[in-house]
mmCIF file of the protein (N, C-alpha, C, O) and its ligand, coordinates in Angstrom:
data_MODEL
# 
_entry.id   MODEL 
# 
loop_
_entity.id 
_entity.type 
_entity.pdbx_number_of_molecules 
1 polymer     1 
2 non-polymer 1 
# 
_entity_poly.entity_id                      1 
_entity_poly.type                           'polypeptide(L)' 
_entity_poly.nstd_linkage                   no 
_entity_poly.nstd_monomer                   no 
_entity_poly.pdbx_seq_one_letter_code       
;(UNK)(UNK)(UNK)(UNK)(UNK)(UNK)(UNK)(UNK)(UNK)(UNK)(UNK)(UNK)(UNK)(UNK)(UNK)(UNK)
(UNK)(UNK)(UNK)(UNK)(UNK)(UNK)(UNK)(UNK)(UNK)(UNK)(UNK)(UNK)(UNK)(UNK)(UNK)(UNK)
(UNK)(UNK)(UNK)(UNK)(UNK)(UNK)(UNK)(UNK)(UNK)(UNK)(UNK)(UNK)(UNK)(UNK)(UNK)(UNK)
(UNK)(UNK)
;
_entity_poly.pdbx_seq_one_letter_code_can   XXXXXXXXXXXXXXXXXXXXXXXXXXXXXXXXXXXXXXXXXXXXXXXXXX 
_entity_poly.pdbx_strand_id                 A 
# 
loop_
_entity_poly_seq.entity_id 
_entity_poly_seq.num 
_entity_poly_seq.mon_id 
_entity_poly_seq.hetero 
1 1  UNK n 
1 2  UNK n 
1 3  UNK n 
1 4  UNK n 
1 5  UNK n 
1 6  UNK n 
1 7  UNK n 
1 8  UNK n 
1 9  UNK n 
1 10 UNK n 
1 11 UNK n 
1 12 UNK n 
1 13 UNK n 
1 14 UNK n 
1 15 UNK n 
1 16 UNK n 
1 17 UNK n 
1 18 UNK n 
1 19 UNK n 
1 20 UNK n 
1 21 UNK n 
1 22 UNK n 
1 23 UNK n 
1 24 UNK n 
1 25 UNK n 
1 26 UNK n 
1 27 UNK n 
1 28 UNK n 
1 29 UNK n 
1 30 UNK n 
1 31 UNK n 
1 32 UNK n 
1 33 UNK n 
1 34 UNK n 
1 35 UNK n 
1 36 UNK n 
1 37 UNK n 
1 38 UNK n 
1 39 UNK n 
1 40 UNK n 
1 41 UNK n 
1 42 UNK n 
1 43 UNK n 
1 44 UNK n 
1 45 UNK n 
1 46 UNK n 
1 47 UNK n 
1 48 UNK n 
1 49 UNK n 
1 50 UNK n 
# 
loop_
_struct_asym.id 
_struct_asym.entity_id 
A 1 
B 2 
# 
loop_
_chem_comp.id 
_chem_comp.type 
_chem_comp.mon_nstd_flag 
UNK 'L-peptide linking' . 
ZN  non-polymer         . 
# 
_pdbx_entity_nonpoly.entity_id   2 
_pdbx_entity_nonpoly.name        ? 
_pdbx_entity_nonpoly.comp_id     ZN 
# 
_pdbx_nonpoly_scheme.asym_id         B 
_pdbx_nonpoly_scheme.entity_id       2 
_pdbx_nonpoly_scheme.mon_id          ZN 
_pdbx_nonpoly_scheme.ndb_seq_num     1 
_pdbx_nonpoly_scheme.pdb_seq_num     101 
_pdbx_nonpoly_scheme.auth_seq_num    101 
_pdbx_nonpoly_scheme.pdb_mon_id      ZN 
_pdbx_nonpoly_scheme.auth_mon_id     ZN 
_pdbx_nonpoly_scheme.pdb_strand_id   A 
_pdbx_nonpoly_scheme.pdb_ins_code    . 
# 
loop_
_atom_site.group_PDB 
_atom_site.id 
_atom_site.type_symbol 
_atom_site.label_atom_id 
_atom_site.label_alt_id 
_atom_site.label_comp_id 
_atom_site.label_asym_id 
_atom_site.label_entity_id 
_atom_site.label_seq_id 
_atom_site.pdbx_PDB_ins_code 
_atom_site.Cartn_x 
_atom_site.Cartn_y 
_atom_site.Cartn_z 
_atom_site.occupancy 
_atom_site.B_iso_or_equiv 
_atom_site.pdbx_formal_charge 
_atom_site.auth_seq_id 
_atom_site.auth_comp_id 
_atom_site.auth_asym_id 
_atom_site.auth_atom_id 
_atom_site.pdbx_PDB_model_num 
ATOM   1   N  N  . UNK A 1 1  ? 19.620  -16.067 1.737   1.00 0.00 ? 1   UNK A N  1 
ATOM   2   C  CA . UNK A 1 1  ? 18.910  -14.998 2.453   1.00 0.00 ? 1   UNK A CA 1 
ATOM   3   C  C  . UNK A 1 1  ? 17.885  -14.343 1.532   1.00 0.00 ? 1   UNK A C  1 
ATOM   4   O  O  . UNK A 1 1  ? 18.033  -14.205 0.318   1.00 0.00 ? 1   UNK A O  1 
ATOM   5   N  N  . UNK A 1 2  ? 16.817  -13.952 2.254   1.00 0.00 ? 2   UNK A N  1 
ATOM   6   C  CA . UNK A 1 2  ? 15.669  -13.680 1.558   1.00 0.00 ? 2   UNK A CA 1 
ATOM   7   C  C  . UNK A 1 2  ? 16.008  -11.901 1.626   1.00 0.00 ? 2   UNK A C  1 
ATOM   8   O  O  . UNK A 1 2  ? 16.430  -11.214 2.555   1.00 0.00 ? 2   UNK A O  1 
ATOM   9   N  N  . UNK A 1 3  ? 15.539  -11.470 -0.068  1.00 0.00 ? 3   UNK A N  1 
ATOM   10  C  CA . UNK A 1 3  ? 16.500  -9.859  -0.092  1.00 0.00 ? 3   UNK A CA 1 
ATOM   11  C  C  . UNK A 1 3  ? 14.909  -9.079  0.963   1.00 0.00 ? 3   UNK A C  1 
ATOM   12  O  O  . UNK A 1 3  ? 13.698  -9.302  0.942   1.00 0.00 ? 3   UNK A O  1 
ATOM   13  N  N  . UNK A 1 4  ? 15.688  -8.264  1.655   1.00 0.00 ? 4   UNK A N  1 
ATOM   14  C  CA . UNK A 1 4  ? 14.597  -7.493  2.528   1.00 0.00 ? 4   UNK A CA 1 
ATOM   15  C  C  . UNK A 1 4  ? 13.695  -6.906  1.346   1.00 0.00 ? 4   UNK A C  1 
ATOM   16  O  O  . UNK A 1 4  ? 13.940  -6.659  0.165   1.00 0.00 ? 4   UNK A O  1 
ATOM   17  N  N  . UNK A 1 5  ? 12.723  -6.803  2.020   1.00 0.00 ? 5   UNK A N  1 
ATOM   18  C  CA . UNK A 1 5  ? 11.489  -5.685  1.311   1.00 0.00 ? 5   UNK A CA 1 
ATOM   19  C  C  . UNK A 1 5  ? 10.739  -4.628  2.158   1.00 0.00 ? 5   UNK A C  1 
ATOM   20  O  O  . UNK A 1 5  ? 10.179  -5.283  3.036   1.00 0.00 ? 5   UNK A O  1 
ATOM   21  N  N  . UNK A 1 6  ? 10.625  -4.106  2.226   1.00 0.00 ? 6   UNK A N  1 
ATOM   22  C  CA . UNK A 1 6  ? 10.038  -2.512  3.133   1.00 0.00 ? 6   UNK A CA 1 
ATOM   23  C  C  . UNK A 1 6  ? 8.394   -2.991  2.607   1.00 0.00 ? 6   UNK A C  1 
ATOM   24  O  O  . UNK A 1 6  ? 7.887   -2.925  1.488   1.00 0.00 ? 6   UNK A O  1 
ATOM   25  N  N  . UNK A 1 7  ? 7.842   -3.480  3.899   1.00 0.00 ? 7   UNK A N  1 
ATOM   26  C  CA . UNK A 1 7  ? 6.054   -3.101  3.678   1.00 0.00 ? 7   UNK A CA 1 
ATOM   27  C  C  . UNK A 1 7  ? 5.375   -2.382  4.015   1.00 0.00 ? 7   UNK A C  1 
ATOM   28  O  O  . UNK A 1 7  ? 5.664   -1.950  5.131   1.00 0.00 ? 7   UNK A O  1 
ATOM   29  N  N  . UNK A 1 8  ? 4.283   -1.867  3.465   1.00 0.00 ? 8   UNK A N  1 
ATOM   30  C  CA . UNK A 1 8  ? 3.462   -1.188  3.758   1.00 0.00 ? 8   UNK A CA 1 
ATOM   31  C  C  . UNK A 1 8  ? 2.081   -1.475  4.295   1.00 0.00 ? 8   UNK A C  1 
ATOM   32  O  O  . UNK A 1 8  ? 1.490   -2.544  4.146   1.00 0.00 ? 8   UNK A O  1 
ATOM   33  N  N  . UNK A 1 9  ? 1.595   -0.342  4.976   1.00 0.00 ? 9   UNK A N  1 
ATOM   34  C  CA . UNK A 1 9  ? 0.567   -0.875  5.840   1.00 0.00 ? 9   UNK A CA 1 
ATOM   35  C  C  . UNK A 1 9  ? -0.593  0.124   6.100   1.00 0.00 ? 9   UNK A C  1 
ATOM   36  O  O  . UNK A 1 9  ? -0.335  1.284   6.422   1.00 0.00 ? 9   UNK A O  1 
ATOM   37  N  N  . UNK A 1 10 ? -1.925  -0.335  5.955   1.00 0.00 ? 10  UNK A N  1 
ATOM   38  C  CA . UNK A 1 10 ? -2.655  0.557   6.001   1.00 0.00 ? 10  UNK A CA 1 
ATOM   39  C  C  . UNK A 1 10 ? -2.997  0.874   7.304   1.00 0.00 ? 10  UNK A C  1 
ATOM   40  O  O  . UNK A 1 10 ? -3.129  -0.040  8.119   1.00 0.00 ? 10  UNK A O  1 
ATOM   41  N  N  . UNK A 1 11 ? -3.204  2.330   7.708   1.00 0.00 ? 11  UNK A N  1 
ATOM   42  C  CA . UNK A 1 11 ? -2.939  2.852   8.759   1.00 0.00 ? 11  UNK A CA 1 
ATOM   43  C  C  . UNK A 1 11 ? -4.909  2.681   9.219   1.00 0.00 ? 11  UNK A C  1 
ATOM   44  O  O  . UNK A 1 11 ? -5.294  2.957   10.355  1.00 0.00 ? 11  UNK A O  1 
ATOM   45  N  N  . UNK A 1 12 ? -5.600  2.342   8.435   1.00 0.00 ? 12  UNK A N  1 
ATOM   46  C  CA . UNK A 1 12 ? -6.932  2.247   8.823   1.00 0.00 ? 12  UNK A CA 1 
ATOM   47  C  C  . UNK A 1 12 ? -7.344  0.605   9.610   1.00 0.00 ? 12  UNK A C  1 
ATOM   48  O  O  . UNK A 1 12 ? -7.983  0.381   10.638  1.00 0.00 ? 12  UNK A O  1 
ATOM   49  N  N  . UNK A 1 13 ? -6.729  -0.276  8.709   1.00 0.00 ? 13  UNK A N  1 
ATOM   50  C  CA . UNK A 1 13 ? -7.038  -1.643  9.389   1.00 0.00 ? 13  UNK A CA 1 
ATOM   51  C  C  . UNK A 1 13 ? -5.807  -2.271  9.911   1.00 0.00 ? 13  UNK A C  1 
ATOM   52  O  O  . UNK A 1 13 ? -5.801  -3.004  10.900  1.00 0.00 ? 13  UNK A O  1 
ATOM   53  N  N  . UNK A 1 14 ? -4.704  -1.944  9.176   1.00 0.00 ? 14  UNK A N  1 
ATOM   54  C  CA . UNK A 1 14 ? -3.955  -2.968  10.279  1.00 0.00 ? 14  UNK A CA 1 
ATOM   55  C  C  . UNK A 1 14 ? -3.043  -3.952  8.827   1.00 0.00 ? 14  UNK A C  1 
ATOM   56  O  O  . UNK A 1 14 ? -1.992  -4.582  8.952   1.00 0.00 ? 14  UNK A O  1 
ATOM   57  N  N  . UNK A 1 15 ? -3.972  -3.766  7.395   1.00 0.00 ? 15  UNK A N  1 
ATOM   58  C  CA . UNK A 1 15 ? -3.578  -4.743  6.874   1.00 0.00 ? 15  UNK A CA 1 
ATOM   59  C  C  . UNK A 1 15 ? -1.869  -4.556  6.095   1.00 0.00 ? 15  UNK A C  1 
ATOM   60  O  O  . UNK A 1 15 ? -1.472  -3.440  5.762   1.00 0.00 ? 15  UNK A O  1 
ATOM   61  N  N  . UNK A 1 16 ? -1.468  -5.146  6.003   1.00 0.00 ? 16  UNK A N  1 
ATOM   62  C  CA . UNK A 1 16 ? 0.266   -5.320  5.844   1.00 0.00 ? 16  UNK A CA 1 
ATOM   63  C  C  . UNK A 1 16 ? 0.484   -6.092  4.774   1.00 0.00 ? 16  UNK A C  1 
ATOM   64  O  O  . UNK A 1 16 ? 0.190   -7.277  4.615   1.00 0.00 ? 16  UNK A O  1 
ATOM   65  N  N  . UNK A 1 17 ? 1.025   -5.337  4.042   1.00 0.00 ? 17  UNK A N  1 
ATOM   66  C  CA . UNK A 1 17 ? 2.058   -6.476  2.575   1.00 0.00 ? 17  UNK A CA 1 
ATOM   67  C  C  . UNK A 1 17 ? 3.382   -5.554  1.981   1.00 0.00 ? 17  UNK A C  1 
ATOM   68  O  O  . UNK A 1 17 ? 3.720   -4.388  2.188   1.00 0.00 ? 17  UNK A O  1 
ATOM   69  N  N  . UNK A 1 18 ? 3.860   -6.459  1.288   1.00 0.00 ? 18  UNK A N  1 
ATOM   70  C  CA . UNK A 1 18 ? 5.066   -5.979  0.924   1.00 0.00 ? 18  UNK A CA 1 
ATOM   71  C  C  . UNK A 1 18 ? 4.829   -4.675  -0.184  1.00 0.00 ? 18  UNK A C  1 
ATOM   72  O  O  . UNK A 1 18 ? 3.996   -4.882  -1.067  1.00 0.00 ? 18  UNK A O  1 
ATOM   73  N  N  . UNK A 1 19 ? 5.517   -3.366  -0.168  1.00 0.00 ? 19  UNK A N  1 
ATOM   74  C  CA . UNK A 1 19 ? 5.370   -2.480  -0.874  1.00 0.00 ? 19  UNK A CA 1 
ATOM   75  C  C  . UNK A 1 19 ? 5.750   -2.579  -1.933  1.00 0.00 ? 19  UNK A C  1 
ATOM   76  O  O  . UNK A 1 19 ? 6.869   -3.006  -2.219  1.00 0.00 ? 19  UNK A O  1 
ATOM   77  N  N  . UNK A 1 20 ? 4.459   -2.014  -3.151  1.00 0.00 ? 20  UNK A N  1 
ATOM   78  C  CA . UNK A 1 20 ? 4.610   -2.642  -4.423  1.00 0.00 ? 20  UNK A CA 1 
ATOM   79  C  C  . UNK A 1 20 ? 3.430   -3.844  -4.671  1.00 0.00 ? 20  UNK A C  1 
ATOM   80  O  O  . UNK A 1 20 ? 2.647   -4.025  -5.604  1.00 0.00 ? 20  UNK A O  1 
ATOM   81  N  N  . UNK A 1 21 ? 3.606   -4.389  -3.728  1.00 0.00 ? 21  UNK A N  1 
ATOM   82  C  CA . UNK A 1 21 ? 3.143   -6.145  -4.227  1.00 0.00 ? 21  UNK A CA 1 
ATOM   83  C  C  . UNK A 1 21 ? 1.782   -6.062  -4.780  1.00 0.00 ? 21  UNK A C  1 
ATOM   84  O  O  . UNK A 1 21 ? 0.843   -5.474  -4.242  1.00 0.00 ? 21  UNK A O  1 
ATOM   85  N  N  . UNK A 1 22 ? 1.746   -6.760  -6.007  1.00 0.00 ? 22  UNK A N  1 
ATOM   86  C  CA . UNK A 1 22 ? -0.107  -7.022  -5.853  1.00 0.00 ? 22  UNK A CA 1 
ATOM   87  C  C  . UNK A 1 22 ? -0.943  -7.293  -5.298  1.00 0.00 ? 22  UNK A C  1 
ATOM   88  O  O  . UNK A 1 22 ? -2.060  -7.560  -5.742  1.00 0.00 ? 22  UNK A O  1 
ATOM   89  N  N  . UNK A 1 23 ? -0.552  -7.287  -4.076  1.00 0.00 ? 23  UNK A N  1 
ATOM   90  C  CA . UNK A 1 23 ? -1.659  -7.193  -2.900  1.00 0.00 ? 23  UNK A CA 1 
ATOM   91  C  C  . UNK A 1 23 ? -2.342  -6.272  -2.898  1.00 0.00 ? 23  UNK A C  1 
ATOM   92  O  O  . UNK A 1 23 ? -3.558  -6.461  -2.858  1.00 0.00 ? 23  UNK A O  1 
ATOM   93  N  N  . UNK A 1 24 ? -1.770  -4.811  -2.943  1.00 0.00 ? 24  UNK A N  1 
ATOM   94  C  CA . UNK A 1 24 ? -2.255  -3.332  -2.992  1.00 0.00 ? 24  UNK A CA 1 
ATOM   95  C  C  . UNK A 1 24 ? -2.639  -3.447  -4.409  1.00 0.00 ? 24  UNK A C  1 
ATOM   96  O  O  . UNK A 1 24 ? -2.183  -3.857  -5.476  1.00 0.00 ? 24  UNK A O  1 
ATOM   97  N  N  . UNK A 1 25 ? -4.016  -2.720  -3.767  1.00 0.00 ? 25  UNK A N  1 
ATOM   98  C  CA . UNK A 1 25 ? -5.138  -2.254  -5.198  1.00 0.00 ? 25  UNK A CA 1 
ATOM   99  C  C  . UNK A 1 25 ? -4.240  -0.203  -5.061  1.00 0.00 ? 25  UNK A C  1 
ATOM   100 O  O  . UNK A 1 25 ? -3.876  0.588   -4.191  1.00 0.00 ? 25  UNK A O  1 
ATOM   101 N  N  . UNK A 1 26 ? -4.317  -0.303  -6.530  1.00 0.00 ? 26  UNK A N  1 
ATOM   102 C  CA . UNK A 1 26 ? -4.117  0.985   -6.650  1.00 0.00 ? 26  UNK A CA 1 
ATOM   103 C  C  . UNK A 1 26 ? -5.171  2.243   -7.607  1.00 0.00 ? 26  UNK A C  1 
ATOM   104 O  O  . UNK A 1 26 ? -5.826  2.075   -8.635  1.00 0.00 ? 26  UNK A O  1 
ATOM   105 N  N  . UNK A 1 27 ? -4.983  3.441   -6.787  1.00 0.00 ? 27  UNK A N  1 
ATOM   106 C  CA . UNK A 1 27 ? -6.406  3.958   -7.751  1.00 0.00 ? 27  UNK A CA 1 
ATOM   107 C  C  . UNK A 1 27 ? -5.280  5.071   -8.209  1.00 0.00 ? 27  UNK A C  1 
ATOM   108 O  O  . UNK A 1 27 ? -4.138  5.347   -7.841  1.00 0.00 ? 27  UNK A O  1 
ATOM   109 N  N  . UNK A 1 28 ? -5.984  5.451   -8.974  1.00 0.00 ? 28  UNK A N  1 
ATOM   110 C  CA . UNK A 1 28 ? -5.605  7.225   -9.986  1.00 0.00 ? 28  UNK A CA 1 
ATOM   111 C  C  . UNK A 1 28 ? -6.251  8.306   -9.145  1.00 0.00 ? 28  UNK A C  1 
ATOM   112 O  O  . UNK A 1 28 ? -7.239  7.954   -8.501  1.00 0.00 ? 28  UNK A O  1 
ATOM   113 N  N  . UNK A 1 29 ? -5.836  9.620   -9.042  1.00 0.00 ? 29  UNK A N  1 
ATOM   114 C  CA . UNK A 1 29 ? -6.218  10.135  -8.344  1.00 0.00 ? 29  UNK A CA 1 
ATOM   115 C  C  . UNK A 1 29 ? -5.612  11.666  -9.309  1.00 0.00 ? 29  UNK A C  1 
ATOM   116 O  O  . UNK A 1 29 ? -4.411  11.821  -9.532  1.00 0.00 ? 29  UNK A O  1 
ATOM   117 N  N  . UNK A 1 30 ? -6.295  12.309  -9.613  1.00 0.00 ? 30  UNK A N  1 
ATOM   118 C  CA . UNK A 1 30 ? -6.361  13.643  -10.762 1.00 0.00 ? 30  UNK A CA 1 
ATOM   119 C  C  . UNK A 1 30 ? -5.460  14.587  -10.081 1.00 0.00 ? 30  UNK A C  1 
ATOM   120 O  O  . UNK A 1 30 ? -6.054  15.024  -9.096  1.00 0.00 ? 30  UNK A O  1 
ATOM   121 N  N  . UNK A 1 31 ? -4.332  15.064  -10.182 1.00 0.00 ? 31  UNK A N  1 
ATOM   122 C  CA . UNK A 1 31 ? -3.270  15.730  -9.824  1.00 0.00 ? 31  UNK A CA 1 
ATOM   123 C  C  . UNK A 1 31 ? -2.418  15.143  -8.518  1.00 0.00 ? 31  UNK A C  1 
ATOM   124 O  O  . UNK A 1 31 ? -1.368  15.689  -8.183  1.00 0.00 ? 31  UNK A O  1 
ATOM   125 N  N  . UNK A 1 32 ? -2.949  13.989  -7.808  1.00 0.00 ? 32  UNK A N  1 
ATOM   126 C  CA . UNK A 1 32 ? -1.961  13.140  -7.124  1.00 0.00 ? 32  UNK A CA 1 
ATOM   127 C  C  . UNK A 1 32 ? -1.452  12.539  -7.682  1.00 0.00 ? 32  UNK A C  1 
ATOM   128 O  O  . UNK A 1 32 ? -0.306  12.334  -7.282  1.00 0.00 ? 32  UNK A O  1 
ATOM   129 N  N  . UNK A 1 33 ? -1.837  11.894  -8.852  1.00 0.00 ? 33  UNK A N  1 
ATOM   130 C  CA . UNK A 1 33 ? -1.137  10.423  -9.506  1.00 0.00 ? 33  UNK A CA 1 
ATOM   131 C  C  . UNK A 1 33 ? -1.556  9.255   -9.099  1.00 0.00 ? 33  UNK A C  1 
ATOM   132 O  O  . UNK A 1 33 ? -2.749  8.953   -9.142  1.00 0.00 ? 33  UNK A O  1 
ATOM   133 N  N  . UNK A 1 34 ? -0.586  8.423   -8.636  1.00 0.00 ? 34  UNK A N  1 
ATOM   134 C  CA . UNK A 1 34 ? -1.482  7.049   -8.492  1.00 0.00 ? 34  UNK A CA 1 
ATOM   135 C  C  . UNK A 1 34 ? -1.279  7.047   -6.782  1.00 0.00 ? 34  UNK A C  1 
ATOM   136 O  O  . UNK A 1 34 ? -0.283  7.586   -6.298  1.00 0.00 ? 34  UNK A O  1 
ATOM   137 N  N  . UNK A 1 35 ? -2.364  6.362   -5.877  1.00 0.00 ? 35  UNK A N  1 
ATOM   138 C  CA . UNK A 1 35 ? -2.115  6.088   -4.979  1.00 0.00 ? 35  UNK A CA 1 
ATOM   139 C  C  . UNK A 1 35 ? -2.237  4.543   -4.291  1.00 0.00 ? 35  UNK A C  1 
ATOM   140 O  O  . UNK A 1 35 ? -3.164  3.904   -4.788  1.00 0.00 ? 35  UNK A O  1 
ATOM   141 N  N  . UNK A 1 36 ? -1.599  3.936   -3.412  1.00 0.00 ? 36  UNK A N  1 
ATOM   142 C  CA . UNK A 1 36 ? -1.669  2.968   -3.067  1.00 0.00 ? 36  UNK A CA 1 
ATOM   143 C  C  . UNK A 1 36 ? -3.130  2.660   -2.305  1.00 0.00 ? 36  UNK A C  1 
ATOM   144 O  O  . UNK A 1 36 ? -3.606  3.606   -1.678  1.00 0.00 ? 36  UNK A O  1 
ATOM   145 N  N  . UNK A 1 37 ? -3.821  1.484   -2.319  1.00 0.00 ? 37  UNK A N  1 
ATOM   146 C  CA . UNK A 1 37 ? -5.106  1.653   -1.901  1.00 0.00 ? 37  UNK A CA 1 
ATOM   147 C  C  . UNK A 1 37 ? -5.304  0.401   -1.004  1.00 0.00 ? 37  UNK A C  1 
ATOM   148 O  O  . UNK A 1 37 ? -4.734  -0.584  -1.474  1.00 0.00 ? 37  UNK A O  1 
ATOM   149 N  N  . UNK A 1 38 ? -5.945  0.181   0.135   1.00 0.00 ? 38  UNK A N  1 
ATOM   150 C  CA . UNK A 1 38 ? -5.971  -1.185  0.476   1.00 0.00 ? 38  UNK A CA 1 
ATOM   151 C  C  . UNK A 1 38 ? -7.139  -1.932  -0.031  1.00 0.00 ? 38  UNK A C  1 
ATOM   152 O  O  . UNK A 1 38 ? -8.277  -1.480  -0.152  1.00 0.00 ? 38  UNK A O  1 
ATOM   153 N  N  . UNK A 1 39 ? -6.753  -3.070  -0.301  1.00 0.00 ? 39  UNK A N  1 
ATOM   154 C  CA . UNK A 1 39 ? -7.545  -4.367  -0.708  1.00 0.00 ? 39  UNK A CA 1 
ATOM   155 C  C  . UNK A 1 39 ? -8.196  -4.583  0.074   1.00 0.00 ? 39  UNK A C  1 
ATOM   156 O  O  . UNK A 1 39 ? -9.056  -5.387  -0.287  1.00 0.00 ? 39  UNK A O  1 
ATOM   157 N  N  . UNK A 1 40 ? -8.340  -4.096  1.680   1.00 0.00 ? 40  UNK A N  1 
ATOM   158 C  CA . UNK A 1 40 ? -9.322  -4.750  2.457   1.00 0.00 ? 40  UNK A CA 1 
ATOM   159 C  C  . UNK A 1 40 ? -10.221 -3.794  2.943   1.00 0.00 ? 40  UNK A C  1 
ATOM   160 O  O  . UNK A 1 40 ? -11.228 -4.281  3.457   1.00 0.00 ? 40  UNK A O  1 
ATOM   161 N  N  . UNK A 1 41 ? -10.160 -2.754  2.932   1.00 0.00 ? 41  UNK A N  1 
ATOM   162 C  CA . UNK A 1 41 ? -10.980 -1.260  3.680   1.00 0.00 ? 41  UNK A CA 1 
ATOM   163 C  C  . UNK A 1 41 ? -11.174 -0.320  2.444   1.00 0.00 ? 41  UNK A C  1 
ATOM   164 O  O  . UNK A 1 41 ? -12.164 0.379   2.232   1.00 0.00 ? 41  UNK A O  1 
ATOM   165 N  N  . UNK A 1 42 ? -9.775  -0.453  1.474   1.00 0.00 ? 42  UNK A N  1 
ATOM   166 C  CA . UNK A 1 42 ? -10.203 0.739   0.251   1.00 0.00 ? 42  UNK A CA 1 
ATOM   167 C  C  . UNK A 1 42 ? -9.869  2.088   0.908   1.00 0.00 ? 42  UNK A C  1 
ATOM   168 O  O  . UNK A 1 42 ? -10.466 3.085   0.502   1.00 0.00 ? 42  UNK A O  1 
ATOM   169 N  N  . UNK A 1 43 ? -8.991  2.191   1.857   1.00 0.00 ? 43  UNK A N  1 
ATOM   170 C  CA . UNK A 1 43 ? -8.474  3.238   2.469   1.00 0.00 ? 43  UNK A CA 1 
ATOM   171 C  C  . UNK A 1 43 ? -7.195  3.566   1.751   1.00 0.00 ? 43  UNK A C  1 
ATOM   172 O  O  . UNK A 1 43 ? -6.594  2.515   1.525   1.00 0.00 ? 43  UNK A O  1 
ATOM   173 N  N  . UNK A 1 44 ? -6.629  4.486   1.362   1.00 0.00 ? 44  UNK A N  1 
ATOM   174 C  CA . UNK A 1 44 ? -5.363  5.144   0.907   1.00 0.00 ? 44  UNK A CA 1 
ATOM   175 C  C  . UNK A 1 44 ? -4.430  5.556   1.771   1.00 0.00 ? 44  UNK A C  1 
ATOM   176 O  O  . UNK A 1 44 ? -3.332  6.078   1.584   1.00 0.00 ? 44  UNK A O  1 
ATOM   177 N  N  . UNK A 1 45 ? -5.366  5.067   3.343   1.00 0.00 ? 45  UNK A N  1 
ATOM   178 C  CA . UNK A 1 45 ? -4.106  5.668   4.376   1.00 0.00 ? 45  UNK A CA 1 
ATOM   179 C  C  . UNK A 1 45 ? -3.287  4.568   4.320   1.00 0.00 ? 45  UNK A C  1 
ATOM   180 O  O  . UNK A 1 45 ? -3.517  3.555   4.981   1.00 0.00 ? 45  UNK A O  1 
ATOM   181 N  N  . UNK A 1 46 ? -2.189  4.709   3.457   1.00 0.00 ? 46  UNK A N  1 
ATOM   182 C  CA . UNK A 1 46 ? -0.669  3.874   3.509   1.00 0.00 ? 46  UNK A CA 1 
ATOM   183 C  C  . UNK A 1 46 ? -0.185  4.082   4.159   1.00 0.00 ? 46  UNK A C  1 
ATOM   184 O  O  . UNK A 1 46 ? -0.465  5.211   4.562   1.00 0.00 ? 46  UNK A O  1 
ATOM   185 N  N  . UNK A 1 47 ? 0.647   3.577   4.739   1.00 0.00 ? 47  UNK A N  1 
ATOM   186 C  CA . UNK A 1 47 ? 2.545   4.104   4.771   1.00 0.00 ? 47  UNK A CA 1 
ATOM   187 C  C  . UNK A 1 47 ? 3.106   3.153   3.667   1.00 0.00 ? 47  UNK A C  1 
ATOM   188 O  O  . UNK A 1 47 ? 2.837   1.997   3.342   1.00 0.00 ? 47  UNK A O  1 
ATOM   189 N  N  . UNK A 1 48 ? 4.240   4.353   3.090   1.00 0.00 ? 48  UNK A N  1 
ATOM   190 C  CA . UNK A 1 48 ? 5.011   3.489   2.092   1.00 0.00 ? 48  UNK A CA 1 
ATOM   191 C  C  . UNK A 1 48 ? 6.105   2.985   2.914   1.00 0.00 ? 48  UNK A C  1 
ATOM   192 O  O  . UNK A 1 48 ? 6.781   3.737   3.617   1.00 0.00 ? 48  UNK A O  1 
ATOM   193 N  N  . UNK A 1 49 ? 6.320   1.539   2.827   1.00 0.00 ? 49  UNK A N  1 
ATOM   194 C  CA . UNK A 1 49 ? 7.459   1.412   3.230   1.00 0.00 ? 49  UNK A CA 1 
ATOM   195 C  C  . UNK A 1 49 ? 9.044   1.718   3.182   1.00 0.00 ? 49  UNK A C  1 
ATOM   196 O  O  . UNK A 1 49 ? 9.645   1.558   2.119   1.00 0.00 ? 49  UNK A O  1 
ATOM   197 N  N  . UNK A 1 50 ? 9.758   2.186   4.416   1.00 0.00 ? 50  UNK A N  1 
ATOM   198 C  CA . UNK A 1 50 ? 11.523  2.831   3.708   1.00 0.00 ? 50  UNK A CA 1 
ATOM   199 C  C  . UNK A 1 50 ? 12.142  2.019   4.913   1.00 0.00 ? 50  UNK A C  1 
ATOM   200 O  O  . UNK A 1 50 ? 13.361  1.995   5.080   1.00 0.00 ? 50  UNK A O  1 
HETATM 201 ZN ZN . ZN  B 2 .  ? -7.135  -1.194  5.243   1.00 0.00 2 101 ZN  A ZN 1 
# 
């Protein structure tokens, strides 16, 4: 059995990968910390996956 993984998905395009994965480009962001970013739009609207 393949161990589950919780993905995440950007709420702007649609695009979907596993949370964490190097799929997601991630940026720095000056008193947020780091945020998850999409690889295909460059939108930060995530959901983290739970
Ligand atoms: Zn996107």
């Amino acid at each position: 059995m393949a161990s589950v993984q919780a993905d995440s998905r950007c709420l702007n395009c649609g695009f979907t990968a596993a949370s964490g994965s190097d799929e997601w480009a991630h940026v720095a962001v000056p008193k947020l910390g780091t945020l998850t970013q999409c690889p295909e739009c460059n939108s930060t609207n995530v959901t983290s996956g739970r």
